[in-house]
N, C-alpha and C positions, 0 to 999 in steps of 0.2 A: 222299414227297419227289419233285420234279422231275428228270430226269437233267439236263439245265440251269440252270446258272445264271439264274437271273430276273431282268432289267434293272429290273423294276417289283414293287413289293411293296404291295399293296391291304390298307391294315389296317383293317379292320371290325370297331367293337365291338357285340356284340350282347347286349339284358335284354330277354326278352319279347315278341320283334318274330316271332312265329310267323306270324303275318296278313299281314307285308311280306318276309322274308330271302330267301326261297327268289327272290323276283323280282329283287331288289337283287342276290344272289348272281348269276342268270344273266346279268343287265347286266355284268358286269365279266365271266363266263367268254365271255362273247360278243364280247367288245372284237377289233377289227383289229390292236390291237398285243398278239400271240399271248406273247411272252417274257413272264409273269407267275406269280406266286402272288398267292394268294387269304388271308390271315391271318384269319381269323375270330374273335375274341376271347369265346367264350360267359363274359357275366358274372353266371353263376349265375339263368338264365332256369330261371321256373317253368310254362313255358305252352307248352313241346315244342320251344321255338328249337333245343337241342341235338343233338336228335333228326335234325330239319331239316339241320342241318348235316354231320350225321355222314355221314348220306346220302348227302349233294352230296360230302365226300370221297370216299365208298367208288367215286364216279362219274367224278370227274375229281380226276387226280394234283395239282393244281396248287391246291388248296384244302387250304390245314391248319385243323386248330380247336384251339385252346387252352381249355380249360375249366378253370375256376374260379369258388370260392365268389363272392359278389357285393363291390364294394369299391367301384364308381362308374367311370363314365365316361372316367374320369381315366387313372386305374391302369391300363384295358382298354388305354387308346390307347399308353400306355409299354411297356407289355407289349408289345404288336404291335410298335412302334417298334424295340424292343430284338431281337425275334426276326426282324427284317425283315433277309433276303438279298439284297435289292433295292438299290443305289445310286439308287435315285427310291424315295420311301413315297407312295403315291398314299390320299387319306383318301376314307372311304365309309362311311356311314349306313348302318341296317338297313333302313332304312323307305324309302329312295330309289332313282332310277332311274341309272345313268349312260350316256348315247348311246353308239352302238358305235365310233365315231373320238374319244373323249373322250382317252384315254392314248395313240393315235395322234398326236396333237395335239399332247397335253401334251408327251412324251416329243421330236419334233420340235425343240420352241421351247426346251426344253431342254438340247438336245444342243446347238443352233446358239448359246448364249449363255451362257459359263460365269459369269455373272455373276449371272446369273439363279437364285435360290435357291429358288423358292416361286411358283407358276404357278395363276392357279383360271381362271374363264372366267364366260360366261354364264350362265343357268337358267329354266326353268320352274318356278313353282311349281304343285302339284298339290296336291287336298286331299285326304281319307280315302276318297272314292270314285273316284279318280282324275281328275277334274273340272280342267280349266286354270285358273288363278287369273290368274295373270300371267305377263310374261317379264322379266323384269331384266339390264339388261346393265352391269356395275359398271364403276368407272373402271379404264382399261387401263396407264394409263404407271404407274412408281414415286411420283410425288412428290404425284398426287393422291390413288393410295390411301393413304399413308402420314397426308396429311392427313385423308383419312375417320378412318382408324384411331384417329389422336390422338382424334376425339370422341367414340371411346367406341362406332363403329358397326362391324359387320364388312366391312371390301372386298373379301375373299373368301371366297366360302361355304367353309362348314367342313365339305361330304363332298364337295366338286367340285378341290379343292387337289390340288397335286403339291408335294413338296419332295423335296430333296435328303437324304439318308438321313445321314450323314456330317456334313453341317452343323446340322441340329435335335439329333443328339447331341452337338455338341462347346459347344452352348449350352443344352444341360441337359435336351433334350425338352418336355414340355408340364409345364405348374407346376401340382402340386394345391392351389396356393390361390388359383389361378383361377378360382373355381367357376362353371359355367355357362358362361364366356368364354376357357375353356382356347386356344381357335384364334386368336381375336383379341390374346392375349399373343403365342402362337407368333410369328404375325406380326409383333408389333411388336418383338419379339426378334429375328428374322432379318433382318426391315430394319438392324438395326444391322452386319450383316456381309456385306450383299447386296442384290439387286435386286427387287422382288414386282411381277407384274402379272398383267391377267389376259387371256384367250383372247375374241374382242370374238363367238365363235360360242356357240350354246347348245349344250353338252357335256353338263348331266346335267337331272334335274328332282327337286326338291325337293319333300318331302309337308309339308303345314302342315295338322296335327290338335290338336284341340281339348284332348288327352289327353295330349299328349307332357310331359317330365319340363320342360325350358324354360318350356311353355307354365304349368304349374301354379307354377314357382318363378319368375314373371314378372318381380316385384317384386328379388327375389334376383338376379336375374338383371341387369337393371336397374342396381340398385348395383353390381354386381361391375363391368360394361363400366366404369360411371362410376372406380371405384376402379383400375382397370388402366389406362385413360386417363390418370388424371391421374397415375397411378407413371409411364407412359412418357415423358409430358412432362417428367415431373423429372428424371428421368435422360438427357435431354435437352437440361435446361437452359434451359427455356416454365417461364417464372413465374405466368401464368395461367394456370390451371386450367378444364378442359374443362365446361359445361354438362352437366346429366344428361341422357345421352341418350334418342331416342323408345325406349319400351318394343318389342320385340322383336315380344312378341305381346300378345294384351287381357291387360290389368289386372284383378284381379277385383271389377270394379265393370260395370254397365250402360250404363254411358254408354262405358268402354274396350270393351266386347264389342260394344256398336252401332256402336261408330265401325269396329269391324276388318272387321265384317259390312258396313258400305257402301261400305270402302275395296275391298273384295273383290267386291261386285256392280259398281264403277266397273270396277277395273282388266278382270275377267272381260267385263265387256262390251265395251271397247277392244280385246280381243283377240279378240274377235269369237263370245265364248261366250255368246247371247244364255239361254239356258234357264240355265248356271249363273248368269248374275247375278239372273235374279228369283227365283232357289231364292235368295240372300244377300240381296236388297233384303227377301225375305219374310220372312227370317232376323232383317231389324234393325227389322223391325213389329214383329215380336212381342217384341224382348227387351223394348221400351218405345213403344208407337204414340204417345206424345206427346212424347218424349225430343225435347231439342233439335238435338243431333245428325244425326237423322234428317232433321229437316227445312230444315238448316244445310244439309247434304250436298247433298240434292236440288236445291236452289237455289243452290249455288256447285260445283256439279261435284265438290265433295268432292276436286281434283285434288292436295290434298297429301299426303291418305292412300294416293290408290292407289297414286302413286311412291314412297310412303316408300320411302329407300335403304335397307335396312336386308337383311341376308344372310338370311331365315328357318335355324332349326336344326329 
């Protein structure tokens, strides 16, 4: 335990993320804004996560771990929620990066605007070998992300967020029959009691791997946004109902796996990553060298794929 009170409380749920925690974890013990704990949620990780963390406790006071059997993503993030001493819950991924003025930031735009319930910002996305993909910079005022939201997209990444600790409890925490889209409810549940926008700087960076639990429950994934969109509309009072949104990450089909692989050699090359995009353009040869896609892409810039809005998890 910290001899101070912590302004900020970083709830991290962790399953198996042996290969990324340890650097996630130093990203947030490195932050400028020093008043924190560190919540670490081990969700019954069979691959040494624990271990890893235990560690980084015995090293610096300011990281607790919570362990328990495995229960899902969901439960981790409630758990942390509930144990959090923080009046700000700052959310963080195992597998992600966050800049070292991110909760400087956050905690600023915060403090200056009580109105303001729920704060994320820019990002990079990164992929399994830390490689730049893109940068995305989401819409900043309340009324445009709230319109993302309604369609099913997320407007603010779900490990780059800051909220208010006090307000996500007095509106029930994250819903486990969100599945998949646990953050994008939160959202559109706090918009009903407050303001969300986000930081127009890039604060953390996001990993987008081929493996991750999202990427495989795609489809899943997919209906849930769509299904929690059109709940939030109704309870709103939008009698039409939102379009299924674009898929998060590939489909498990070849022609969604080529399309993500050139949307990702585009965007990587506009950011000026010329070797990661021909590692991706070589990527969407081979899933199919005649696919149409492929060669759709090359000849029209493929520019709706690269900017898909879309928040990677």
């Amino acid at each position: 335990m910290t001899a101070v009170q912590p302004l900020v409380s970083v709830v991290m749920p962790v399953f198996d993320a042996a290969a990324w925690v340890e650097r996630a974890a130093a990203s947030i013990l490195a932050q400028t804004h020093r008043n924190l704990e560190l919540i670490a949620v081990d969700d019954g990780s069979r691959d040494g996560s624990l271990a890893v963390l235990e560690r980084l406790a015995r090293s610096d006071a300011r990281v607790r771990v919570l362990a328990r059997p495995h229960r899902g993503v969901i439960p981790a993030r409630n758990e942390g929620l509930r144990e959090a001493r923080g009046a700000l819950v700052a959310c963080m991924d195992a597998d992600d990066v966050s800049l070292r003025h991110r909760l400087e930031r956050q905690v600023a735009a915060l403090a200056s605007d009580p109105g303001l319930v729920c704060l994320g910002g820019a990002f990079e996305v990164i992929d399994a070998k830390d490689r730049l993909l893109n940068r995305w910079t989401p819409p900043q005022d309340h009324d445009a992300i709230l319109a993302m939201a309604l369609t099913g997209r997320s407007p603010i990444c779900g490990s780059n967020a800051t909220f208010r600790r006090d307000t996500a409890l007095a509106i029930g925490g994250y819903d486990e029959d969100a599945v998949f889209v646990e953050d994008l409810d939160l959202w559109l549940r706090l918009a009903t009691v407050g303001r969300l926008a986000n930081l127009p700087q890039v604060i953390s960076q996001v990993r987008f791997r081929d493996d991750s639990q999202s990427a495989i429950e795609q489809p899943r994934q997919v209906a849930s946004a769509h299904r929690i969109a059109n709940r939030a509309r109704a309870r709103l009072g939008i009698r039409e109902e939102a379009d299924e949104p674009p898929p998060y990450r590939p489909l498990p089909t070849r022609r969604s796996r080529q399309e993500f692989a050139l949307g990702w050699a585009i965007s990587a090359w506009r950011v000026g990553q010329r070797r990661t995009a021909l590692a991706y353009a070589l990527r969407a040869l081979c899933i199919d060298p005649l696919g149409t896609p492929l060669w759709n892409g090359i000849a029209r810039g493929f520019g709706r794929i690269a900017t898909r809005s879309v928040c990677p998890r």
